[in-house]
C-alpha positions in Angstrom: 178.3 77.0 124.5 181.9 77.9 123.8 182.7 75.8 127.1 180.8 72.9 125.3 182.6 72.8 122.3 185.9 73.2 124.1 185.1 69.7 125.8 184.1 68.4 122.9 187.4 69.5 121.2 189.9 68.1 123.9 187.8 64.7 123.9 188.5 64.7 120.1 192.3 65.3 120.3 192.5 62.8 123.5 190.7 59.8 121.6 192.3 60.8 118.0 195.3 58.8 119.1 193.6 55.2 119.6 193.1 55.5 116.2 195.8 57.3 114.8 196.6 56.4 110.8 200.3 56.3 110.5 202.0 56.1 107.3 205.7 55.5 106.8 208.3 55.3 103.9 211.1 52.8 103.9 213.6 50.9 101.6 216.9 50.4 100.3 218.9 51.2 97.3 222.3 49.0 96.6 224.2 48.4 93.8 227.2 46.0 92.9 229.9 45.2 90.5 230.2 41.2 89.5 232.7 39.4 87.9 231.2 36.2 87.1 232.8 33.0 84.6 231.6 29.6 84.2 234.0 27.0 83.1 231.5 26.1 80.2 231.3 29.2 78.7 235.1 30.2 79.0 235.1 33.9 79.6 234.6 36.7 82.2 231.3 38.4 82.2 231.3 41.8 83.9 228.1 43.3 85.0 226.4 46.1 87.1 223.8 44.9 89.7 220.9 46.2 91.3 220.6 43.7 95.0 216.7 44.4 95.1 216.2 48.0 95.8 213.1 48.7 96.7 210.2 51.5 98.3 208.3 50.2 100.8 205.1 51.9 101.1 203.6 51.3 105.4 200.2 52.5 107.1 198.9 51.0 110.4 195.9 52.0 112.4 194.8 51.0 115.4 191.4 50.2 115.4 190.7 49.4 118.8 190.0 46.9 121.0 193.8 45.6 121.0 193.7 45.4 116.6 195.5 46.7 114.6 195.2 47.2 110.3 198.6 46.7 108.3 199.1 47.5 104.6 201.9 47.7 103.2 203.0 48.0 99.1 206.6 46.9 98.4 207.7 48.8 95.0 210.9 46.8 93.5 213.3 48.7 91.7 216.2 47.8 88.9 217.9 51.1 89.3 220.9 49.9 86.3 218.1 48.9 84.0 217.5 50.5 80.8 213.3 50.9 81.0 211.2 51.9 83.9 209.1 48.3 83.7 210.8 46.8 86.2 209.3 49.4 88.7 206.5 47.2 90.5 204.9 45.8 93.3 206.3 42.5 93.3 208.0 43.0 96.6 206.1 42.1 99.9 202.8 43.7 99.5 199.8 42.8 101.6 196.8 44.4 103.8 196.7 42.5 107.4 194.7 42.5 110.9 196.8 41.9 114.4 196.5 41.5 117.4 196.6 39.1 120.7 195.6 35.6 118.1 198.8 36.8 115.8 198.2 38.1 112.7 196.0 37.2 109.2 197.3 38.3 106.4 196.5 38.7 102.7 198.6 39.2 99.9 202.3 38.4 98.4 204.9 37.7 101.1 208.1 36.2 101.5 207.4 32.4 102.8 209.7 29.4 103.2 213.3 30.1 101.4 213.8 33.3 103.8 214.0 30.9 106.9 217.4 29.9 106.1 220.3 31.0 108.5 222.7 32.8 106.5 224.8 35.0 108.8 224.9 38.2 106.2 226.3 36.3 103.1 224.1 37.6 100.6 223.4 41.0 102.6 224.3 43.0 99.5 225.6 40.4 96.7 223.2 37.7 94.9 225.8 34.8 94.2 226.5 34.7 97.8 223.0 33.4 98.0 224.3 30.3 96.1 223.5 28.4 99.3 219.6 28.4 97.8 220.8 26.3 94.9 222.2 23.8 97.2 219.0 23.4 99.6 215.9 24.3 97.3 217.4 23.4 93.8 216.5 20.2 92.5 218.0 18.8 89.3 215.9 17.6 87.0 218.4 16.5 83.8 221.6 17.2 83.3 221.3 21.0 81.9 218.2 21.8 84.0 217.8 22.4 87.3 214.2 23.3 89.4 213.6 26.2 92.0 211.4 24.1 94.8 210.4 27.0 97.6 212.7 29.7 96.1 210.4 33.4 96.1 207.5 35.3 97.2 204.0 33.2 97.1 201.4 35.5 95.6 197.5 34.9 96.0 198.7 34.2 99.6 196.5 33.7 102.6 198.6 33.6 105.7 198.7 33.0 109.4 201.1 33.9 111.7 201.1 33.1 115.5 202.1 34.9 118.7 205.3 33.8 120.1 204.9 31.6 123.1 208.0 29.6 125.2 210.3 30.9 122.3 208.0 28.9 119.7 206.0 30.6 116.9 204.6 29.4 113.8 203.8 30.5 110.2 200.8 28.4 108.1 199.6 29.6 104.5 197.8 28.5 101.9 198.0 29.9 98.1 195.2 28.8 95.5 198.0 30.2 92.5 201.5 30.8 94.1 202.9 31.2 90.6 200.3 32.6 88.6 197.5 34.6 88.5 194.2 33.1 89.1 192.9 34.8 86.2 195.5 33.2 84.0 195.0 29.8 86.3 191.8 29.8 85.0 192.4 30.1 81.6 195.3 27.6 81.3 194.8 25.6 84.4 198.0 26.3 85.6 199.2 25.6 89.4 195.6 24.7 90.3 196.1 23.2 93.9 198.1 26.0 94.8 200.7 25.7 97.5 200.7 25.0 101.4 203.2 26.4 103.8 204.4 25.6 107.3 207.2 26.8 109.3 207.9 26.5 112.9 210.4 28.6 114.6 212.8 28.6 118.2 214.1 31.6 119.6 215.5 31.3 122.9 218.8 33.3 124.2 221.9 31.9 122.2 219.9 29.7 119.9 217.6 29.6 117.5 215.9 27.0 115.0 213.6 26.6 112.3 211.4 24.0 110.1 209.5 24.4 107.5 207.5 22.5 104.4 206.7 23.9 101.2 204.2 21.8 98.9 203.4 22.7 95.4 201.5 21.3 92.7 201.1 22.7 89.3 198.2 20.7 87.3 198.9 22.4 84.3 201.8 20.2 83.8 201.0 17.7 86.8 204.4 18.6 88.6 204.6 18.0 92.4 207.1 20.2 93.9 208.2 19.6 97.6 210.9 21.4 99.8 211.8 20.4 103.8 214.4 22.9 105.5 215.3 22.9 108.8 218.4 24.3 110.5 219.7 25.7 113.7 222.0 28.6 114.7 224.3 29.3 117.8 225.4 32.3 119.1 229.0 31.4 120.6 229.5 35.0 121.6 232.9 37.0 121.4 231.0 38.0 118.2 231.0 34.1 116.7 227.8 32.8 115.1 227.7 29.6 113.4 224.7 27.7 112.3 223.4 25.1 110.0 221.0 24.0 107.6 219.5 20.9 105.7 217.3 20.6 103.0 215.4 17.9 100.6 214.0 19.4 97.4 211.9 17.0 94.7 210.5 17.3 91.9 207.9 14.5 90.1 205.7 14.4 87.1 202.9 12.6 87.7 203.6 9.2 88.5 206.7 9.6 86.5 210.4 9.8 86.9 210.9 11.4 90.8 213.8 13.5 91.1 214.8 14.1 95.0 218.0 15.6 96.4 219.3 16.1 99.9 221.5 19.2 100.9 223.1 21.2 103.9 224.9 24.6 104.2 227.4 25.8 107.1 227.7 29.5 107.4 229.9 30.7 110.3 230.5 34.7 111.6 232.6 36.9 112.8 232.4 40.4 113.8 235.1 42.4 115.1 233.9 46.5 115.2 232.4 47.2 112.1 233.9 44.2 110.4 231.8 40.7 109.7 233.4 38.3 107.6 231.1 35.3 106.6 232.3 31.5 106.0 229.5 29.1 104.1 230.4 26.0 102.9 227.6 23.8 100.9 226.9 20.3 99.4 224.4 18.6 97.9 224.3 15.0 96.6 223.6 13.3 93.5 219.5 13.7 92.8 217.8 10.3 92.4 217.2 9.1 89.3 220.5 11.3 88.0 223.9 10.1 88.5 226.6 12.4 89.0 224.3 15.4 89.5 226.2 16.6 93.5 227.6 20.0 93.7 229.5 22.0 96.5 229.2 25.3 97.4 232.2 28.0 99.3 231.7 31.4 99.7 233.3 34.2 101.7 231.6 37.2 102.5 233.0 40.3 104.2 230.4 43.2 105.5 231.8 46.6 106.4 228.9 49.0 108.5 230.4 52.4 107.0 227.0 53.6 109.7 224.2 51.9 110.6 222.3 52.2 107.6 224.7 51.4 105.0 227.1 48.4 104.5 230.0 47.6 102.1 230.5 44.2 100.8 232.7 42.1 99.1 232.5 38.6 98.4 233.7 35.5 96.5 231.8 32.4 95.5 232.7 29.2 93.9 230.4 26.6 92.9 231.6 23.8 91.7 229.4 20.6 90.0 230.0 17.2 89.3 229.9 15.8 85.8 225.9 15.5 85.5 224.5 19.1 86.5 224.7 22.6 85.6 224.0 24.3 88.7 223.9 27.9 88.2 224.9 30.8 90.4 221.9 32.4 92.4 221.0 35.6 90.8 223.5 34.7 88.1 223.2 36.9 84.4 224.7 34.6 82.5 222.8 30.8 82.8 225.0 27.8 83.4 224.0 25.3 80.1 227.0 23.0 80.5 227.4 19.6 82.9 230.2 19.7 84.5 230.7 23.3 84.3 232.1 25.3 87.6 230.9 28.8 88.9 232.8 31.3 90.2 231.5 35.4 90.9 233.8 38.1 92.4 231.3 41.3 93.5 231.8 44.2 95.3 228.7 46.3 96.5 227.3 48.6 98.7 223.7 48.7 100.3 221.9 51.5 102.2 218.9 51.0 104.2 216.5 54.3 104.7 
């Protein structure tokens, strides 16, 4: 008998592992110190910034038969804010099954904007993710501009392939990216959801991406489209440089169409524990809006003090043309003026556990 349950005990602790629960804590804590003016409003603004902290929350389980579960809850953090509010799941949150088709996942995730090849500016400072502005902004009068692609898609259904040849491919499909579908309901807002698709290259020195982003809000009868596409090079002797291209629109109806085209060029350089970061940007006039271009120049330097956590410093100028108020990405103080330029001077620092 006590032979029997023996057996029974070491066939337990052999098969336990095939389906083993693991659970795993992760995140990052940053903050940074911003110097921001606009030309419009004619002073400094000084401010402390929180670069998305966050708690990431990670189980898996295999369950078998090459599959494996996935949930994870991504708790965002404001850690120089004044109330605990701000503490939430807004992050990347979703419950997913894997295995040899890819992966199917349900959720809030990350979809579109986060393609772009930036080369570490915007690692731990916001306004060095200006670039954004000039790819998936899209002005829509002459003090307003639209984000077209620009966050995480909630209510999200999404499908991600294996890698084959270097090629892999992302498709989702959201019945209320912006809103919930209770609230949907109630005000019919962003019924018709949003569509996804991105198809990626990774092969050696080079990779590529392009991707579509379609919204339509019905509420207001806006049809929001985004194309990106880009492609980065790895010239070794620690040089990267890569570039991307964007269209961003923005129609009401069968109104007034507002459409913009765009490209960034980010090029690296690392040298020990040392990466300095070029990006220059432009973006021309929107349809429909004259005098509406901006350009974009940005320096970025990344210092690994260990392999977890970075210093940063950067400087970012925007500058617009008579008919637009581009804004700053992440910026606290909004840009209300035409014509007005951007500048932000941060330092930060950014620690990954």
């Amino acid at each position: 008998m006590k032979k029997h349950l023996l057996a029974v005990a070491v066939a337990a602790a052999v098969a336990a592992p095939a389906f083993a629960q693991n659970v795993s804590i992760s995140g990052r804590i940053g903050a940074v110190v911003n110097q921001e003016k606009y030309t419009g409003i004619g002073k400094n603004q000084r401010t402390v910034e929180d670069p998305n902290s966050r708690v990431i929350f990670t189980v898996t389980e295999d369950l078998g038969q090459g599959l494996k579960f996935t949930g994870q809850i991504d708790m965002r953090a404001t850690i120089d804010a004044t109330a605990s509010t701000t503490e939430n799941s807004s992050g990347n949150s979703f419950g997913a099954i894997s295995g040899g088709f890819g992966r199917v996942l349900m959720g809030r995730h990350d979809m579109h904007y986060n393609e772009v090849f930036d080369l570490g500016a915007g690692y731990v400072n916001d306004a060095s993710s200006s670039y954004r502005n000039i790819l998936m902004y899209v002005p829509t009068s002459t003090t307003a501009t639209t984000s077209v692609g620009i966050g995480r898609v909630q209510n999200l259904v999404r499908y991600d392939s294996p890698a084959f040849a270097g090629f892999s491919a992302t498709v989702g499909y959201s019945q209320a990216a912006a809103a919930d579908e209770v609230a949907q309901t109630a005000t019919n807002a962003a019924q018709g959801g949003a569509t996804i698709g991105t198809l990626r290259y990774s092969q050696g020195p080079i990779s590529a991406y392009v991707s579509n982003f379609r919204r339509k809000d019905d509420s207001s009868n806006v049809q929001l489209v985004s194309q990106i596409y880009g492609a980065k090079y790895n010239v070794g002797n620690g040089i990267e440089i890569a570039a991307n291209f964007g269209t961003a629109s923005s129609q009401a109806g069968v109104g007034t169409k507002y459409e913009k085209n765009g490209f960034t060029i980010p090029v690296s350089y690392t040298v020990g524990a040392n990466t300095f970061v070029l990006t220059v940007g432009e973006t021309e006039a929107a349809s429909n809006l004259a005098n509406s271009g901006a350009s974009l120049t940005d320096l970025t330097w990344n210092y690994a003090l260990s392999k977890r956590t970075t210093l940063s410093a950067a400087y970012t100028s925007l500058s617009n043309e008579s008919g637009v108020a581009y804004g700053l990405y992440g910026s606290t103080a909004s840009n209300a003026v035409a014509g007005a330029d951007g500048t932000n001077f941060s330092i930060g620092i950014r620690h990954n556990f």
